[in-house]
N, CA and C atoms as an extended XYZ file, in Angstrom:
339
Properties=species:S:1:pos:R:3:atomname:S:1:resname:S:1:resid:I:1 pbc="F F F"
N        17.072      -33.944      -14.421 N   UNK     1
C        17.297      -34.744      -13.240 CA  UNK     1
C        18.051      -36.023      -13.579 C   UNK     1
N        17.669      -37.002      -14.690 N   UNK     2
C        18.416      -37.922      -15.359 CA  UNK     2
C        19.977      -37.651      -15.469 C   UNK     2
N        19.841      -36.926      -15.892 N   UNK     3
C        21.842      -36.129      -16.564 CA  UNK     3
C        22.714      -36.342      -15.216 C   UNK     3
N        21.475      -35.907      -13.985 N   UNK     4
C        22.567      -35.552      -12.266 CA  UNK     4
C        22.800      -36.679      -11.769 C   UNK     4
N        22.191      -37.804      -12.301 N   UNK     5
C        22.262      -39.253      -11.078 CA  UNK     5
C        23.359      -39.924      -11.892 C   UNK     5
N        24.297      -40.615      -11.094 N   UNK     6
C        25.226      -41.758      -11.372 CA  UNK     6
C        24.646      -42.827      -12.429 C   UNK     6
N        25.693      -42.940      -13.452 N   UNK     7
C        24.924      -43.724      -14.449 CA  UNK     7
C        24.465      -45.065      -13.927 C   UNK     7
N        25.082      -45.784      -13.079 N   UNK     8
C        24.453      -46.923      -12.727 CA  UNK     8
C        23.008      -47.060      -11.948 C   UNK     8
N        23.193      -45.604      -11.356 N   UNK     9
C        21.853      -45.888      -10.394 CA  UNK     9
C        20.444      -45.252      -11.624 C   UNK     9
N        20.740      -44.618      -12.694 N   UNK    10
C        20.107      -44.365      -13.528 CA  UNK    10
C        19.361      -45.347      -14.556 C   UNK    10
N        20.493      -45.918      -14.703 N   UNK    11
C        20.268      -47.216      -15.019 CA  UNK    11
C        19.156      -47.848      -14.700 C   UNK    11
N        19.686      -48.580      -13.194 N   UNK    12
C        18.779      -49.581      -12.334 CA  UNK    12
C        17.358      -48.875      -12.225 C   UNK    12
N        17.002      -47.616      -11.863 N   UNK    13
C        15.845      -46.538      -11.939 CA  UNK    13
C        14.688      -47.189      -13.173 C   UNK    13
N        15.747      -46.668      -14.222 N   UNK    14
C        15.076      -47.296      -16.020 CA  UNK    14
C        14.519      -48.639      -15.819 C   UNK    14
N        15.347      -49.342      -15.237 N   UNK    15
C        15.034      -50.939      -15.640 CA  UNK    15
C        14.141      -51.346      -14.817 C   UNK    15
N        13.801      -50.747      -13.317 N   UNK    16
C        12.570      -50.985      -12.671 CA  UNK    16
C        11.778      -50.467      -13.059 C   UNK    16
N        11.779      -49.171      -13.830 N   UNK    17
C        10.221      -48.396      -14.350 CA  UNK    17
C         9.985      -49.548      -15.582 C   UNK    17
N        10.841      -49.814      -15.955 N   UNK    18
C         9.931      -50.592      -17.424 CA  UNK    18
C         9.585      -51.933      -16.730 C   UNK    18
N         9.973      -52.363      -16.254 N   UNK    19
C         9.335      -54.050      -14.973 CA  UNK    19
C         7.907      -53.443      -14.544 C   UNK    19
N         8.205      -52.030      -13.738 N   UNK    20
C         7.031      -51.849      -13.152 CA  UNK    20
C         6.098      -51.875      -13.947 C   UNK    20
N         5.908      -50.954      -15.186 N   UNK    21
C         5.367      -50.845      -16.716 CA  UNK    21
C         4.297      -51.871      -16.815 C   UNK    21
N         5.621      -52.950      -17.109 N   UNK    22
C         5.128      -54.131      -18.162 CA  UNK    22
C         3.919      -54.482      -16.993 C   UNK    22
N         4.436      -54.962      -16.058 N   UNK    23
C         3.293      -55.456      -15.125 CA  UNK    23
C         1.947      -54.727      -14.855 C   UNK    23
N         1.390      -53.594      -15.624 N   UNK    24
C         0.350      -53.224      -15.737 CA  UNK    24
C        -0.040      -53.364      -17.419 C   UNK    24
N         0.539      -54.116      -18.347 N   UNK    25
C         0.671      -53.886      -19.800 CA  UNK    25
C        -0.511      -54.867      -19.943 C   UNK    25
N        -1.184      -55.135      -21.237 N   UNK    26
C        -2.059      -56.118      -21.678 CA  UNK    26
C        -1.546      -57.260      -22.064 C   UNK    26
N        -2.216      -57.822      -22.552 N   UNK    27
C        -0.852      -58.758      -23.153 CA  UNK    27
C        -0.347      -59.183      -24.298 C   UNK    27
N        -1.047      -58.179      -25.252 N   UNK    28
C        -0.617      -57.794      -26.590 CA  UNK    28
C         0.485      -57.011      -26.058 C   UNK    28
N         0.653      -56.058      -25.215 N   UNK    29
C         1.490      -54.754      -25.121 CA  UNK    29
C         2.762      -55.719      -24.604 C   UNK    29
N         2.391      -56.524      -23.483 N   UNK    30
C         3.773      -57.281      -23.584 CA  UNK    30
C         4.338      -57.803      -24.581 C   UNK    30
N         3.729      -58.858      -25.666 N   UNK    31
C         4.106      -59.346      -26.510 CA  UNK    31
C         4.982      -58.176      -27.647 C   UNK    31
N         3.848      -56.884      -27.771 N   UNK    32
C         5.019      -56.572      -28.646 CA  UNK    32
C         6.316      -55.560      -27.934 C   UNK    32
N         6.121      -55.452      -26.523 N   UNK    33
C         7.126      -55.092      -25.719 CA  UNK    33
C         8.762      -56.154      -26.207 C   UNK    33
N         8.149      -57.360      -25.852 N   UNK    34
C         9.054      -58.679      -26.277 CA  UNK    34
C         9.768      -58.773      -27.508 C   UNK    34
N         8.940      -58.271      -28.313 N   UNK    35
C         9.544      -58.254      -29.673 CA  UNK    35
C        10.199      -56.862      -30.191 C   UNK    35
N         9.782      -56.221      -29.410 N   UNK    36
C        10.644      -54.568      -28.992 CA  UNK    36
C        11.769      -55.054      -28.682 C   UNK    36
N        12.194      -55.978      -27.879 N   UNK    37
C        13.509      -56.119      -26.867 CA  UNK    37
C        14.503      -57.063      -27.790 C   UNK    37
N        13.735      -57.895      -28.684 N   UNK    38
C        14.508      -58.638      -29.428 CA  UNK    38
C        15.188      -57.669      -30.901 C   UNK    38
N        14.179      -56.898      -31.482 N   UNK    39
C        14.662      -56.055      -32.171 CA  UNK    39
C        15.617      -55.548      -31.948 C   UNK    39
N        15.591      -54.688      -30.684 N   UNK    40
C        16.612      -53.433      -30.190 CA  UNK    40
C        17.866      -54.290      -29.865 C   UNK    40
N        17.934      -55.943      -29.258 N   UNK    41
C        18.843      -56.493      -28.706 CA  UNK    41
C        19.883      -56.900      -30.225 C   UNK    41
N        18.715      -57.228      -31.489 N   UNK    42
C        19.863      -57.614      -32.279 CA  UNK    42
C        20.230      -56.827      -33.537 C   UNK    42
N        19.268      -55.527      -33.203 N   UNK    43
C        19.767      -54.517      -33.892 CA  UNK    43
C        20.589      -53.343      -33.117 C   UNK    43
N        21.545      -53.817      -31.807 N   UNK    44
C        21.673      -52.855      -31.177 CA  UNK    44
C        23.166      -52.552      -31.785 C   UNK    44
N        23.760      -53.179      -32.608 N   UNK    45
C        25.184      -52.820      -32.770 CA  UNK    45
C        25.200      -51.349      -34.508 C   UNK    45
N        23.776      -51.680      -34.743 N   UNK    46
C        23.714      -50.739      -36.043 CA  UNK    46
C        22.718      -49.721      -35.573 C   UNK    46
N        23.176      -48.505      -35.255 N   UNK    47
C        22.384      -47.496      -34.555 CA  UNK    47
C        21.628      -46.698      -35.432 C   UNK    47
N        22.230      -46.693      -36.900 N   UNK    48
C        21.470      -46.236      -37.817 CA  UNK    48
C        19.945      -46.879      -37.723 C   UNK    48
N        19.801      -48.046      -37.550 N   UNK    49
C        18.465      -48.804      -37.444 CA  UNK    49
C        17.444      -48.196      -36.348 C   UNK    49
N        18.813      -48.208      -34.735 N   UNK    50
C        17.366      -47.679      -34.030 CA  UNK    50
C        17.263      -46.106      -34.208 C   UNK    50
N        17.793      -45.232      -34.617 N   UNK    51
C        17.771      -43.567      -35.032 CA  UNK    51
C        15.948      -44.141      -36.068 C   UNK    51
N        16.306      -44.778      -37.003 N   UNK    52
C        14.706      -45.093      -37.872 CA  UNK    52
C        13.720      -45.387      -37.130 C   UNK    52
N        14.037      -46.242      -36.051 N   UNK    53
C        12.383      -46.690      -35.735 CA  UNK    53
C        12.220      -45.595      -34.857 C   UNK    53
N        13.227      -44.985      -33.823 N   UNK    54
C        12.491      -43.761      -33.366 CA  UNK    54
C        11.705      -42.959      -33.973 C   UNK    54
N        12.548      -42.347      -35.386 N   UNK    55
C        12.434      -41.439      -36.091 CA  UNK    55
C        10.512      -41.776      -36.885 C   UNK    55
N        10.098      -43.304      -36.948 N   UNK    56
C         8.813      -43.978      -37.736 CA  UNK    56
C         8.187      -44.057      -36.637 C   UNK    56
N         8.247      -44.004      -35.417 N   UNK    57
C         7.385      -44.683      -33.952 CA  UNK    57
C         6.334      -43.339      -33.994 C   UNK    57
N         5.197      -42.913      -33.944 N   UNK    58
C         4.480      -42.233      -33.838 CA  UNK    58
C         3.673      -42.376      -32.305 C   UNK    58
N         2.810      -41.023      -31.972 N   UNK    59
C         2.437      -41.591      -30.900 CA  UNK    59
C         0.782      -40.999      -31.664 C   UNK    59
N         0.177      -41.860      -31.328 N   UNK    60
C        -1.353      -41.468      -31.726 CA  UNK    60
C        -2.160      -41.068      -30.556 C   UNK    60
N        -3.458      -40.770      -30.559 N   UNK    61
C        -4.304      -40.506      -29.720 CA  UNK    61
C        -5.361      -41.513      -28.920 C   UNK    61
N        -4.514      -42.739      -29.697 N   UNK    62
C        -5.499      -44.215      -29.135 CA  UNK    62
C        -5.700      -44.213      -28.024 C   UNK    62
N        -5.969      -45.082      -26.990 N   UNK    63
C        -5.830      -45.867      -26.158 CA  UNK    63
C        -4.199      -46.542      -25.687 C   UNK    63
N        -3.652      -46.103      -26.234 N   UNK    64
C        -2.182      -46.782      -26.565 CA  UNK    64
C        -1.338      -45.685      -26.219 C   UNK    64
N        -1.889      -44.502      -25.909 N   UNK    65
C        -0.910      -43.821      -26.067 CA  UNK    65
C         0.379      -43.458      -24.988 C   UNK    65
N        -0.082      -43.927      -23.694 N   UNK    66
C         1.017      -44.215      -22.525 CA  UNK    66
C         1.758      -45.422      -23.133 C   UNK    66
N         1.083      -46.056      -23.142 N   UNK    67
C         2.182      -47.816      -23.755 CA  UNK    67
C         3.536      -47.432      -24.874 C   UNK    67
N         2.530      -46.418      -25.700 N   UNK    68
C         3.719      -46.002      -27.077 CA  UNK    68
C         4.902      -44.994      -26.323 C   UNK    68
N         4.546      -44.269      -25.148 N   UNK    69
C         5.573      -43.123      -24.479 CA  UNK    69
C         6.411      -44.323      -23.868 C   UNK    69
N         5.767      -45.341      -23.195 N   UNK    70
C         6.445      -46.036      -22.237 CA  UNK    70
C         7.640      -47.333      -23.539 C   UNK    70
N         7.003      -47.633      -24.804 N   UNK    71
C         8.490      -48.353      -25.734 CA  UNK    71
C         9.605      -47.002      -25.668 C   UNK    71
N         8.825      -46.214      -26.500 N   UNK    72
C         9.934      -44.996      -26.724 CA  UNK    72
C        10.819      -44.773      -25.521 C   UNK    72
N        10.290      -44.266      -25.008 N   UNK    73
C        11.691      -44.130      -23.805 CA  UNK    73
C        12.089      -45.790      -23.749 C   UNK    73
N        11.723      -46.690      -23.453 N   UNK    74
C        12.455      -47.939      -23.235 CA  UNK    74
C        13.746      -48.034      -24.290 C   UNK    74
N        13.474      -47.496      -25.754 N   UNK    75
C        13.869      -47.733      -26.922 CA  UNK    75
C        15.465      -46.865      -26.581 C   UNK    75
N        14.930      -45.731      -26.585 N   UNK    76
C        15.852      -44.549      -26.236 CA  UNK    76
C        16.864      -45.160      -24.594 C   UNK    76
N        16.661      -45.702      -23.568 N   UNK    77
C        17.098      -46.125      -22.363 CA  UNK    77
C        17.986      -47.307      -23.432 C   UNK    77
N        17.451      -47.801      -23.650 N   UNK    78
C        18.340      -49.417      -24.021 CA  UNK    78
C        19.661      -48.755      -24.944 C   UNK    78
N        19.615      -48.080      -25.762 N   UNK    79
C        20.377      -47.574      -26.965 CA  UNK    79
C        21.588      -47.207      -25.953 C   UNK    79
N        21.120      -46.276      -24.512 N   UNK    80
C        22.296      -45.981      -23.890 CA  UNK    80
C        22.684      -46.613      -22.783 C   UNK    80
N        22.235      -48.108      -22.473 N   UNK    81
C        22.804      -49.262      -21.697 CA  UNK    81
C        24.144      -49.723      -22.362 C   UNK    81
N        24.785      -49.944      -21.252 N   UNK    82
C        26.064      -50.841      -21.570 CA  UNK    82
C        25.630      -52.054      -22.049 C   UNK    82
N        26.372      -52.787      -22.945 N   UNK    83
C        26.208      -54.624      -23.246 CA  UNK    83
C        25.945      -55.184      -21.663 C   UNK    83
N        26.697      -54.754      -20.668 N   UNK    84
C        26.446      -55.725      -19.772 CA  UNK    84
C        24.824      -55.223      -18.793 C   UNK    84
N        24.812      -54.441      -18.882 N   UNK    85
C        23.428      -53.535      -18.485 CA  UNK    85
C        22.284      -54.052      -19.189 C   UNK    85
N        22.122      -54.138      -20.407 N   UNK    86
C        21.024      -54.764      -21.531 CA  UNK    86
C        20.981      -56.249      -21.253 C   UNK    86
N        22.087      -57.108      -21.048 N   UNK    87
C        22.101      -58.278      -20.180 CA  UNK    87
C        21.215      -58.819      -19.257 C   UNK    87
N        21.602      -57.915      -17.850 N   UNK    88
C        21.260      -57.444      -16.957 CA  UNK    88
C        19.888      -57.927      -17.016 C   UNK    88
N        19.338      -56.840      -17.642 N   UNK    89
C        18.144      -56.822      -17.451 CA  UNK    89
C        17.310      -57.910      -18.398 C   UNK    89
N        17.867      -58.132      -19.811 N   UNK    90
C        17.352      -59.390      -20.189 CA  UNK    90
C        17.109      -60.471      -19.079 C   UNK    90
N        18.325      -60.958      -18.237 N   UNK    91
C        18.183      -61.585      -17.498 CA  UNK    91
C        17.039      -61.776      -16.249 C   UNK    91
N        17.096      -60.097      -15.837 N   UNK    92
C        16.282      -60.276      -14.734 CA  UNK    92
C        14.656      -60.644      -15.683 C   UNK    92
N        14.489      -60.043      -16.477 N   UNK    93
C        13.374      -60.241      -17.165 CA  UNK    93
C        13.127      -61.915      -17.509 C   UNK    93
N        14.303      -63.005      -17.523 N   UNK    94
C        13.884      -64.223      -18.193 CA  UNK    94
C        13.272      -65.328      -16.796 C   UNK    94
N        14.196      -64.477      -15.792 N   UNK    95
C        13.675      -64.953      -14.545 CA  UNK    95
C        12.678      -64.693      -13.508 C   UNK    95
N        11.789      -63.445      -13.915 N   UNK    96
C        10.509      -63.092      -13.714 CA  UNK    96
C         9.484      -63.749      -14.675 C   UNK    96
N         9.932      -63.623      -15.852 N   UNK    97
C         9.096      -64.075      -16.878 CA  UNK    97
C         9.266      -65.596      -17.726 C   UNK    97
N         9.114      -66.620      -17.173 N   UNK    98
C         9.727      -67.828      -18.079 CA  UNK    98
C         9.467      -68.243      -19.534 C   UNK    98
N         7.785      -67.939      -19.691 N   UNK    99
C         7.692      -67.321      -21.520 CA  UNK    99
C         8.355      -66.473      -22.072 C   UNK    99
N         8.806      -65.617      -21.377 N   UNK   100
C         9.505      -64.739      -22.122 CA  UNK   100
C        11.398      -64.840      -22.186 C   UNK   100
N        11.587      -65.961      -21.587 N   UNK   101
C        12.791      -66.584      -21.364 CA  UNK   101
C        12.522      -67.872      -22.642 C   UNK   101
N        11.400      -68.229      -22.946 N   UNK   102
C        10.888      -69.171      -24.074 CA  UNK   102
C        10.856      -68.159      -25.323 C   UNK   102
N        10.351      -67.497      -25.109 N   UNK   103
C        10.668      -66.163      -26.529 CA  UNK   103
C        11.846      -65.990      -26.814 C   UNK   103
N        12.960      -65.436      -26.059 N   UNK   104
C        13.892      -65.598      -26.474 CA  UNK   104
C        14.444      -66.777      -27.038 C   UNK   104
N        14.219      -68.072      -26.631 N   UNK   105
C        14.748      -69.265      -27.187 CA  UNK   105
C        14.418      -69.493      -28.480 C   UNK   105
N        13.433      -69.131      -28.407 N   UNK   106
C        12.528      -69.511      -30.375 CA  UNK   106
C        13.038      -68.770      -31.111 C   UNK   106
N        14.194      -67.674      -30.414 N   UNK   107
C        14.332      -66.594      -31.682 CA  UNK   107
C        16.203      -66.967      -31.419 C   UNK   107
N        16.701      -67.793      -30.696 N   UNK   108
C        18.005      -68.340      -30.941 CA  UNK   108
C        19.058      -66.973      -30.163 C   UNK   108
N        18.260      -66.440      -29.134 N   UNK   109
C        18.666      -65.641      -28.400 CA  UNK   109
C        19.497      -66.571      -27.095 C   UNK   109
N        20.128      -66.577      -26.981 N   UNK   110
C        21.168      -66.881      -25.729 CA  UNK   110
C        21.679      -66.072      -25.042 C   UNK   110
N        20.870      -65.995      -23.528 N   UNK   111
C        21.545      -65.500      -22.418 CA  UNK   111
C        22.503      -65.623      -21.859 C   UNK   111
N        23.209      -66.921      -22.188 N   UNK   112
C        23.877      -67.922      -21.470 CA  UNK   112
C        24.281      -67.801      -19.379 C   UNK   112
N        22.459      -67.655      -19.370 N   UNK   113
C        22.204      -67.970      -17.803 CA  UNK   113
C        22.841      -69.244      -16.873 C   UNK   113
């Protein structure tokens, strides 16, 4: 069903399921959601890197185990966003979230909002 929809509206689809997501997440799961996004954002130009953490991401039988389906696909979605798409949604994310618009700052991330 993914493959049939227009990439943009596929897109926008992705980026509200992971908003919707987070907003039921703990807040460990956000935090390392956050640090998911910074990884993938400044390891996104060496793909060899994210092919590894897919390839190391396990899913266990915890309690965790929707949260771990719900990075993975995030992981896998971001890899095939455009630069301006991954933006995008950084953005909408810094303006829902203002700590997490402070996370990015501590890590010398610039939106330039």
């Amino acid at each position: 069903m993914w493959r049939r929809l227009p990439y943009e509206l596929r897109c926008s689809t992705q980026q509200i399921c992971l908003l919707s997501w987070r907003e039921n997440w703990t807040r460990d799961q956000v935090q390392l959601f956050n640090q998911t996004i910074v990884d993938e954002y400044v390891t996104s130009a060496d793909q060899s890197d994210l092919l590894d953490g897919l390839e190391n991401f396990h899913i266990s039988g915890d309690s965790n185990t929707m949260f771990s389906c719900q990075l993975r696909l995030f992981r896998s979605w971001y890899k095939a966003w455009s630069p301006q798409d991954k933006q995008t949604f950084l953005r909408t994310l810094a303006a829902m979230d203002p700590p997490f618009l402070q996370f990015l700052q501590d890590r010398n991330i610039d939106l330039q909002l």
